[in-house]
C-alpha positions in Angstrom: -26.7 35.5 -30.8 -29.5 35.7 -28.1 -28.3 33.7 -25.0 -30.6 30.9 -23.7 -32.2 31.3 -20.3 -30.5 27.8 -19.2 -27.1 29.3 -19.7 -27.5 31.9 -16.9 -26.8 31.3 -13.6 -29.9 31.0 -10.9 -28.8 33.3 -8.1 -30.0 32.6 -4.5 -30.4 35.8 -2.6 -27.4 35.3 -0.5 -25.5 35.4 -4.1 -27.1 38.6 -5.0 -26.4 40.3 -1.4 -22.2 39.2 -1.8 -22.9 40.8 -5.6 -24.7 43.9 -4.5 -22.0 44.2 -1.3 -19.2 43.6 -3.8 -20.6 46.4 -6.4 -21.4 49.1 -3.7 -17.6 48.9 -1.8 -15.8 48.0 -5.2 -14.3 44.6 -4.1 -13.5 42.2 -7.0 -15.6 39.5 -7.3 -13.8 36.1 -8.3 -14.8 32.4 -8.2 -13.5 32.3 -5.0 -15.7 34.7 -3.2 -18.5 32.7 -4.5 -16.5 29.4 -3.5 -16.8 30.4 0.1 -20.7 30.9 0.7 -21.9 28.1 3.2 -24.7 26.6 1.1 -22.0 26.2 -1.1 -18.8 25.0 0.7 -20.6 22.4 2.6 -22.6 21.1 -0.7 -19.8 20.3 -2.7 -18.1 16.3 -1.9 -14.7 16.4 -0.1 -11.6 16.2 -1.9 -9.4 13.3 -1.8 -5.6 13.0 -1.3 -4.0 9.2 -1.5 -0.4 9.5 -0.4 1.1 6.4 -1.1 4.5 4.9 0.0 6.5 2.1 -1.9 8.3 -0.4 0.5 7.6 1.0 3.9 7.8 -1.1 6.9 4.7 -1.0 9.2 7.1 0.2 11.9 8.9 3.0 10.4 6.3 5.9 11.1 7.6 7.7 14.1 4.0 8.0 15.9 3.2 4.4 15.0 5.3 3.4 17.6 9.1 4.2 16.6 10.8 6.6 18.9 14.0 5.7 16.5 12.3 7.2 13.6 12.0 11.2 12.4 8.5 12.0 10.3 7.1 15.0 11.8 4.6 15.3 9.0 3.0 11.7 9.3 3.1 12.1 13.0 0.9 15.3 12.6 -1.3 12.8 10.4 -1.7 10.2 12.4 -2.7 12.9 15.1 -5.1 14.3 13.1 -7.1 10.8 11.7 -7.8 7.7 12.6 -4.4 5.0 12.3 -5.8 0.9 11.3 -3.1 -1.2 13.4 -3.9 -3.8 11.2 -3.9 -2.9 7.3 -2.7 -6.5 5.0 -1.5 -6.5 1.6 -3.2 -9.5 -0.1 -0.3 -10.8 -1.5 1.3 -11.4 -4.8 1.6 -13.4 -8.0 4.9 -12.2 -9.1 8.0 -10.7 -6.7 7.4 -7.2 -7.9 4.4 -6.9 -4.9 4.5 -3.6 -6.0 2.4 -4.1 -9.0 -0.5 -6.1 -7.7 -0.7 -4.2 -4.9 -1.4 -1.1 -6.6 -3.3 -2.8 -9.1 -5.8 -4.1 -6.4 -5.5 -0.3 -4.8 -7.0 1.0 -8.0 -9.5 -1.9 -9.0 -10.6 -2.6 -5.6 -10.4 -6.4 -6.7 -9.4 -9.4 -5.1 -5.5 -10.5 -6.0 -7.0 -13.3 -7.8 -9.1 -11.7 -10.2 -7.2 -8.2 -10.7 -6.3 -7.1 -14.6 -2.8 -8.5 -16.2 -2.7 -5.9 -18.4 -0.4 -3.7 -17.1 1.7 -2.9 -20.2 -1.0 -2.8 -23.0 -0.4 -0.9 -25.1 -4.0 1.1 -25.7 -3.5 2.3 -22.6 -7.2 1.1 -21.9 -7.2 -0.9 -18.7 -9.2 -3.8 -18.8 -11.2 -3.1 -15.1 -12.8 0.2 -13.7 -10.1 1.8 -12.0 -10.1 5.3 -8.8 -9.8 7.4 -11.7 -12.8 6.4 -13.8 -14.9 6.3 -11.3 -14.2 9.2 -9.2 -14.3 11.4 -12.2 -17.6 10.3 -13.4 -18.7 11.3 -10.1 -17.7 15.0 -11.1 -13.8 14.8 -9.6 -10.9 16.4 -11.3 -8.4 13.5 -10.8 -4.3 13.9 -11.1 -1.9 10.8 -10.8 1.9 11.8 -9.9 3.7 8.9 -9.2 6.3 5.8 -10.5 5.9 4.4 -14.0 7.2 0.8 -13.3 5.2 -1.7 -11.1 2.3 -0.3 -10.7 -1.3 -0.2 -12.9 -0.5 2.0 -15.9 -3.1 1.4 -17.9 -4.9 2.9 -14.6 -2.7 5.5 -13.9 -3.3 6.8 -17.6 -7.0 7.4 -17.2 -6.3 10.4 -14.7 -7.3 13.4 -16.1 -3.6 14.2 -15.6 -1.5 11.8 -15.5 2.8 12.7 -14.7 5.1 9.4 -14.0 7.9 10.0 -12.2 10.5 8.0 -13.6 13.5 8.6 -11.6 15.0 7.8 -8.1 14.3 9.8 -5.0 17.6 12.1 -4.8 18.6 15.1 -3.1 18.6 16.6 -6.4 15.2 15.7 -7.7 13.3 15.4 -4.2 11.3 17.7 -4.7 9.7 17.6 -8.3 6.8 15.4 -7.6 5.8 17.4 -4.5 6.3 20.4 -6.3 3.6 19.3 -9.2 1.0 18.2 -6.4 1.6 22.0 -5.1 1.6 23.7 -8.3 -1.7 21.5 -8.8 -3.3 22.7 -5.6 -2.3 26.6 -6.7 -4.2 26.6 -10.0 -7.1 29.2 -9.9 -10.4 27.7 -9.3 -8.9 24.9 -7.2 -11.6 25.0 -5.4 -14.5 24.8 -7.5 -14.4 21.2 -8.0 -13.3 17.9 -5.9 -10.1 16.6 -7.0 -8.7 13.2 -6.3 -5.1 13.0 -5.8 -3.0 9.7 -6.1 0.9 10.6 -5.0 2.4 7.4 -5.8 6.2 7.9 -5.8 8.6 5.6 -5.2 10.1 6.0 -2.1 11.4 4.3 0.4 12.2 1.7 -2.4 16.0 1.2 -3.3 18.3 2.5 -4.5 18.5 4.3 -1.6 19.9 8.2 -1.7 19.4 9.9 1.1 20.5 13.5 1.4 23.5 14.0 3.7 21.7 16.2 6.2 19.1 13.4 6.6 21.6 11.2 7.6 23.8 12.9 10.0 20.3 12.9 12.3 20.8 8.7 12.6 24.4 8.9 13.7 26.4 7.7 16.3 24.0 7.1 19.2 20.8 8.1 16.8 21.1 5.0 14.6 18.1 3.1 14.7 18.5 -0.7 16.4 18.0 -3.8 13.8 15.0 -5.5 14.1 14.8 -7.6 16.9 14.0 -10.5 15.8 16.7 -9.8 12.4 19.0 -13.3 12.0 21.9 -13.7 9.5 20.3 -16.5 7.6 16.1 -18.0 7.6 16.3 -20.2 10.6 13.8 -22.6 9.5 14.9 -24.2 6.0 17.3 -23.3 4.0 17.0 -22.0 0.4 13.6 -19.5 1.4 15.5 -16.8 0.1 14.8 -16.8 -3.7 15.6 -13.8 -6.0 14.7 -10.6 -4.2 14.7 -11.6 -0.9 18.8 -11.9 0.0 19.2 -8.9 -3.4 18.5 -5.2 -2.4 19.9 -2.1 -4.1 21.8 0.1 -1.6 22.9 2.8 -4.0 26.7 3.5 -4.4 27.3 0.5 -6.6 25.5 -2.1 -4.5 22.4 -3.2 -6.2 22.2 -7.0 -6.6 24.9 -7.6 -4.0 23.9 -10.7 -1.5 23.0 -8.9 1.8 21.4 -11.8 3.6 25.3 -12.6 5.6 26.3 -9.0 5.4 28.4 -7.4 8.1 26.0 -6.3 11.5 28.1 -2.5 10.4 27.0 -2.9 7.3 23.2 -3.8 7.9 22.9 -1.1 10.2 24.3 1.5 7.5 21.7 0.2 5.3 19.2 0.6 8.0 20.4 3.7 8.5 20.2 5.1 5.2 16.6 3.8 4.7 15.3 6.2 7.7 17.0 8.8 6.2 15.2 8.9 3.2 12.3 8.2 4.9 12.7 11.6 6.7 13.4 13.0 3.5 9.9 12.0 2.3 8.5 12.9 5.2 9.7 16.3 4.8 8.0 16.8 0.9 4.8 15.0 2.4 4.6 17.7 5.1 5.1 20.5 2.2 1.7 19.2 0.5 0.1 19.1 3.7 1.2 22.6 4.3 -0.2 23.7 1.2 -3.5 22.1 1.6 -3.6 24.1 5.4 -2.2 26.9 3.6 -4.9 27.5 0.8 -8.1 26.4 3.1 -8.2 22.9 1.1 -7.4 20.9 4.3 -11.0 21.3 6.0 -12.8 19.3 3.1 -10.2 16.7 2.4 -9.5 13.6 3.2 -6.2 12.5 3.2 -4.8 8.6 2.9 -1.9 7.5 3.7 -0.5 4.5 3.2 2.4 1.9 2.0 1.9 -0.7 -1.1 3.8 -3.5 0.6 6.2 -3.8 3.3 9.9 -4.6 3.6 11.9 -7.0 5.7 15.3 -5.7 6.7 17.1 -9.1 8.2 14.1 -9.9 9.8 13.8 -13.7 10.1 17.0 -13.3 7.8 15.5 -12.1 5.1 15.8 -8.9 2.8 12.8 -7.6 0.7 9.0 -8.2 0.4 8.6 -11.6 -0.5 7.8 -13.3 2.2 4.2 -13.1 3.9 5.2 -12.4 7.7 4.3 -9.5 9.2 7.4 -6.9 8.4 6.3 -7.6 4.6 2.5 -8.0 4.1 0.9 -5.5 6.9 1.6 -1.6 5.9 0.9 1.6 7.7 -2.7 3.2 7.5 -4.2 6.5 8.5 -7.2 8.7 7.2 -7.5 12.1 8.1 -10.7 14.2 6.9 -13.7 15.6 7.8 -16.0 14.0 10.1 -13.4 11.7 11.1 -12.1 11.7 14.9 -8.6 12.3 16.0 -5.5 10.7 17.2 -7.6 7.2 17.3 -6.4 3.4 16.2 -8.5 0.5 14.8 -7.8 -3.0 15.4 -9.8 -4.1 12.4 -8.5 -6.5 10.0 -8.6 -4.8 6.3 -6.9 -4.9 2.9 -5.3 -1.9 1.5 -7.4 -3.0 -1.8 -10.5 -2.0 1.0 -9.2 1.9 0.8 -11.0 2.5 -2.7 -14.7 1.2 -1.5 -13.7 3.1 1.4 -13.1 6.1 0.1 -16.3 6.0 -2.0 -18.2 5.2 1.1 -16.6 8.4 2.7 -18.0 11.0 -0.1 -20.9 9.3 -0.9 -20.3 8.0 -4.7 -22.1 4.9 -5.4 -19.3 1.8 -5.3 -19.8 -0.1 -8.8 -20.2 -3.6 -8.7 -16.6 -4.3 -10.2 -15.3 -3.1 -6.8 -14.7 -6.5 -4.8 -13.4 -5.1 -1.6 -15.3 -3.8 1.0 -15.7 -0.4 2.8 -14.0 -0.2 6.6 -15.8 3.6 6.8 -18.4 2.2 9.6 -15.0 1.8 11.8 -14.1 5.2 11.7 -16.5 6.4 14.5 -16.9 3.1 15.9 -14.0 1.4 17.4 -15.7 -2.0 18.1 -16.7 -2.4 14.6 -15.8 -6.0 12.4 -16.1 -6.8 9.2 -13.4 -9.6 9.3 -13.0 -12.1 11.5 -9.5 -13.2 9.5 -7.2 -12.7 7.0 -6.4 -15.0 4.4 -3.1 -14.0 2.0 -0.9 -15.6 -0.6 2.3 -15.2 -2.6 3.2 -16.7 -5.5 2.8 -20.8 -5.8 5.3 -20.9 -2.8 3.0 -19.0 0.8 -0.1 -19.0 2.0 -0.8 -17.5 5.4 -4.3 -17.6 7.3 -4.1 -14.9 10.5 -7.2 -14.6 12.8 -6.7 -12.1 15.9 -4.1 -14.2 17.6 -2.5 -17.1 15.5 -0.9 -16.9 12.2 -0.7 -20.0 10.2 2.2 -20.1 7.3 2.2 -22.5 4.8 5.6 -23.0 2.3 5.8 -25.3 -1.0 9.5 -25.4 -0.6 10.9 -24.2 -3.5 12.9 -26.3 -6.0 12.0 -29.5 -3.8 9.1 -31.6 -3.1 8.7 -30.4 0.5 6.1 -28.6 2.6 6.5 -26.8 5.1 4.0 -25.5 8.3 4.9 -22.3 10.8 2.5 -21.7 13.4 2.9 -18.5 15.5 1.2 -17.6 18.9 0.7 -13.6 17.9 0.0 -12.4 21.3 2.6 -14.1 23.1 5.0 -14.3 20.1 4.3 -10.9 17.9 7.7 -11.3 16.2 6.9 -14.4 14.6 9.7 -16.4 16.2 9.0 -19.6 17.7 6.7 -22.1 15.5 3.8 -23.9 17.4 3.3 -25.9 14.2 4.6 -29.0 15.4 3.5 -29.3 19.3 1.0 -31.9 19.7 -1.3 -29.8 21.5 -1.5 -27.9 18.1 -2.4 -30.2 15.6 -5.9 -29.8 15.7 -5.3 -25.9 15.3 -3.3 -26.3 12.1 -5.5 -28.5 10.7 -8.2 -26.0 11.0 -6.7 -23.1 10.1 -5.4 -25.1 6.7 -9.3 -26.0 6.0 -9.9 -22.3 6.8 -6.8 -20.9 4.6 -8.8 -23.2 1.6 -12.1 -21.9 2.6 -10.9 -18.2 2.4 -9.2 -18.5 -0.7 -12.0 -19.6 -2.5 -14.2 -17.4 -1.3 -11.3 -14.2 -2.9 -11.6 -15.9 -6.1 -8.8 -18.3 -6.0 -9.5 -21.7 -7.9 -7.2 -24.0 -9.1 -8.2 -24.3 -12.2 -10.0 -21.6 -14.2 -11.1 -21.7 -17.3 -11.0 -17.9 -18.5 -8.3 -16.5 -20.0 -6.8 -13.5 -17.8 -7.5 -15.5 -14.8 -5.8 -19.3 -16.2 -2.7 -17.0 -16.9 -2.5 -15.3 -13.3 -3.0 -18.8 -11.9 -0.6 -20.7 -13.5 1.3 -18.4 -11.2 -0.3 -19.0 -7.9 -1.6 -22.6 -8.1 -0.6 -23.9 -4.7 -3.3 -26.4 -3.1 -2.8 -29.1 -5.7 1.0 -29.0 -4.8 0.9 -28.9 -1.5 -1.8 -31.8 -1.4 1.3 -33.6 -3.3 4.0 -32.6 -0.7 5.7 -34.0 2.1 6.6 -32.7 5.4 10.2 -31.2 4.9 12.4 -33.4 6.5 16.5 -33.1 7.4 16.9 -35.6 4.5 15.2 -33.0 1.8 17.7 -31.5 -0.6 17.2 -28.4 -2.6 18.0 -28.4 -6.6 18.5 -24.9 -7.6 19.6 -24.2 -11.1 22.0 -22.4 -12.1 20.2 -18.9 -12.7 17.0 -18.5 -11.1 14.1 -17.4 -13.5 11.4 -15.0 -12.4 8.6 -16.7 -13.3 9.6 -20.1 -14.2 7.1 -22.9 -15.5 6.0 -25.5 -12.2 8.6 -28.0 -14.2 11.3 -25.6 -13.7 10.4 -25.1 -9.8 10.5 -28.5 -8.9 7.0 -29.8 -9.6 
């Protein structure tokens, strides 16, 4: 069968030099050879890796700040890329954060217009997600990661796609890392971009730390509590719903009430948290390694990041479901090509911000189902803004307005008809302890900020009152400015009526309204 001239290959003359080299000294010529040739090498778009954590405080990465803390491996990142001091979740509609936080991390949409589709069972998801579009842009893409609370119907569209659906042990540790290496191995790796999400859960409980990782935070190398950690949630009683005073410890622990623990037995938990943390740090660095070790690392820009934060008796509460700053701001660095070294930004931006981002950074066109926007104009310019605040929300219960000093916090008391107000001086105060809310001099702030907070939300999508489908389902679990318009001021006299089991995601009769 004759061959068509548009099946053969048009050589440039550099090609046919390599060729006629190769042929004269008898050196095999692979794909790899031909890989290497400048025109080449610096034509082809950059790769992408997206390492994401699961329940990482913004404090626990040793070169962030944390002398306490051992993670080599992210150190060497954040020495190597740029670190955003000021990286938000948006918040929540559910108390798995998890979910749509990595939902909004693949979508690049807003909290209050992201997919609810997680367990369909086409396995289609219902918005253009990282994979789709990377891979239309010619990028062999790979997802290695959790199962539960996160996007599957996302996660599925990966040209490979491997869940992970067990718990970070010494004895399994190191089979996720060990697919992302095998991945990076394959002949012809470098032929093509790739887009790698590593999405494992880990630091989440239960936590299992290997034994050599934990005899490092011994004795006089245990990390200190938090400072500003309490036995109970100072301000009102009751905060703590389910999830927030719950928390898995391994050894027979999970679902035990941790909130009035023992200090020795907070700081074992504490404890055992770093240590897997170094554990992971120790498979991240192995990836790392192999990207340095294969020639990958020069064109590939690396993400790393958390989906949500954790609070670890801080304030007196345990978990993510709260909206200060231990639960909704994560870590965030980017390492790559072009980008400068060892730097921080004090921009405000969403996590959901990384995927318009990351387009921005290798030049693929972002679709206009992306909502979020692209923080790549701050990597080589430290003075650059895109947002003047930060507007977050969890559940029907919080919603938090943040400019670059004062944090506004607003509560619908749970299982009451009470509202609540925190506001916190962040420069004098950045531990979120003592609330300005109810100083005279401060009235006209709050009052502000709340028209703000309404102002902000509408403009993410929030309404009260949708009428589409997907969106009149996700609100019916986040409505929160018609109650709180119906709310008093908590007051001593308010009394919480809890029933007797708490339900996830109970109707607004059932929570008090």
């Amino acid at each position: 069968m004759p061959i068509s001239s548009a099946c053969l290959p048009r050589w440039t003359g550099s090609a046919l030099a390599l060729i006629a080299f190769s042929l004269a000294h008898c050196i095999p010529l692979g794909t790899e050879a031909l890989a290497k040739t400048p025109n080449e090498a610096t034509a082809r778009k950059p790769n992408i890796l997206l390492i994401l954590a699961d329940d990482l405080r913004p404090d626990c990465v040793g070169a962030l700040g944390n002398p306490h803390i051992k993670t080599p491996n992210l150190d060497r990142l954040v020495k190597q890329g740029v670190s955003f001091r000021n990286c938000f979740v948006m918040g929540s509609h559910c108390t798995a954060v998890c979910t749509p936080s990595r939902t909004m991390l693949m979508t690049g949409r807003n909290l209050f217009t992201i997919p609810l589709d997680e367990g369909r069972p086409d396995n289609k998801p219902s918005a253009q997600v990282d994979f789709q579009i990377l891979r239309a842009a010619g990028y062999d893409t790979f997802y290695m990661g959790k199962s539960g609370n996160t996007y599957n119907p996302g996660c599925r569209t990966a040209d490979r796609c491997e869940f992970f659906h067990e718990t970070f042990s010494p004895k399994n540790k190191e089979i996720c890392p060990d697919k992302v290496v095998q991945y990076l191995r394959e002949p012809g790796r470098a032929e093509k971009p790739f887009y790698i999400n590593f999405a494992i859960s880990v630091p989440h409980d239960p936590l299992d730390p290997d034994p050599q990782d934990l005899a490092l935070y011994k004795g006089d190398n245990a990390p200190p509590l938090p400072a500003n950690e309490a036995a109970s949630h100072a301000d009102f009683a009751g905060f703590n719903l389910r999830d927030t005073n719950c928390r898995g410890f391994g050894g027979g622990t999970a679902g035990i009430v941790f909130s009035n623990a023992a200090e020795e037995k907070r700081r074992a938990a504490l404890v055992s948290y770093y240590a897997v943390m170094t554990g992971y740090d120790k498979q991240v660095g192995r990836i790392l390694d192999e990207l340095d070790r294969t020639g990958l690392a020069q064109n590939t820009i690396v993400v790393f990041a958390s989906d949500n934060g954790l609070s670890f008796w801080d304030h007196g509460l345990i978990h993510k479901q709260s909206l200060y700053e231990s639960d909704n701001r994560v870590p965030l660095v980017v390492r790559g090509p072009g980008i400068p070294k060892g730097e921080t930004r004090d921009a405000f931006v969403y996590l959901s911000d990384v995927l318009p981002t990351l387009l921005d950074l290798v030049s693929v066109p972002i679709p206009p189902t992306v909502e979020t926007k692209s923080f790549a104009p701050a990597m080589n310019n430290s003075s650059w803004v895109y947002r003047k605040n930060i507007y977050m929300a969890y559940r029907r219960e919080i919603r938090t307005f943040r400019d670059d000093r004062y944090k506004l916090l607003l509560y619908n008391v749970p299982y009451s008809g009470a509202r609540y107000t925190q506001l916190f001086d962040l420069e004098a105060d950045p531990l979120e302890q003592k609330n300005l809310a109810k100083e005279p001099s401060q009235a006209g702030r709050v009052q502000q900020m709340i028209e703000s907070a309404r102002k902000a939300g509408k403009e993410l999508g929030e309404e009260e009152n949708p009428r589409t489908g997907a969106q009149k389902v996700l609100m019916s679990k986040m409505r929160f400015w018609t109650t709180w318009d119906k709310r008093h001021e908590l007051t001593p006299e308010d009394k919480q009526h809890f029933p007797e089991k708490y339900v996830i995601d109970n109707t607004p009769e059932e929570w008090g309204d």
